[in-house]
N, C-alpha and C positions, 0 to 999 in steps of 0.2 A: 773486873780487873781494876786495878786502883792508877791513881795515876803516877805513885810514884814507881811501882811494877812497869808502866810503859814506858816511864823515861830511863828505866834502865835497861829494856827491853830494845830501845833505839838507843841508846850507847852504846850496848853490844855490837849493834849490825851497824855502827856508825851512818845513823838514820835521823834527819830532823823530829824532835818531839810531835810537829804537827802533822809531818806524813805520818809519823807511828798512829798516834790519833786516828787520821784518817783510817790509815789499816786497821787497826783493827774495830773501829768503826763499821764497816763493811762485811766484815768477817763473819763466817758461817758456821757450822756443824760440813758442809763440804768444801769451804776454801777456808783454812785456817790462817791467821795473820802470818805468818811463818811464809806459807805458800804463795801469799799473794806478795809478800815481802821478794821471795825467790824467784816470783814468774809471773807478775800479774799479765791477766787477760788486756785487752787494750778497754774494755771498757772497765776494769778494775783499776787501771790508769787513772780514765778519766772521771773515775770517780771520789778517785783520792784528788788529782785536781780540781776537782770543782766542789771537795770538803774542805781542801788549802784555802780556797779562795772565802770561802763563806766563814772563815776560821779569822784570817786576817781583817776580812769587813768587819766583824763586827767586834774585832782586837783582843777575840782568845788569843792570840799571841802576837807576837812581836814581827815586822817583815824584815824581811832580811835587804842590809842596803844593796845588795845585787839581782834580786828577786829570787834566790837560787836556795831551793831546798834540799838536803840529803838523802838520797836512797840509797842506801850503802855505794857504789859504784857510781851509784847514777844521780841523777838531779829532778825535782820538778823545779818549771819555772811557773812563777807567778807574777804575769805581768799587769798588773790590776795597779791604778795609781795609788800611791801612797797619802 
């Protein structure tokens, strides 16, 4: 998938580019980014958080000034200093 496919893919689900990233990063043939967007497991969680984090360190993207990333609903934080 290309990446301008995932940044419309997380505009849909009103999702930060770098969790989409991460999702579908992780993503399977049995957990599709879809699913893990819908329900992740706790350790699908923390492994989209600790792909946010390695994203920002080494400034694939930009931090957000409140550490606060979109999951549709929900938020990861990333409290790593800037």
């Amino acid at each position: 998938m290309e990446l301008e496919d995932v940044r419309e893919w997380a505009q849909s689900r009103e999702t930060a580019l770098p969790v989409a990233v991460a999702i579908w990063a992780i993503a399977d043939g049995e957990r599709t980014p879809q699913r893990i967007w819908e329900k992740p497991t706790p350790s699908e969680w923390d492994q989209v958080t600790m792909a946010l984090d390695e994203y920002l360190r080494h400034g694939d993207f930009s931090r957000s000034p409140d550490g606060l990333y979109k999951w549709g609903l929900d938020h990861v934080r990333n409290l790593a200093p800037c």
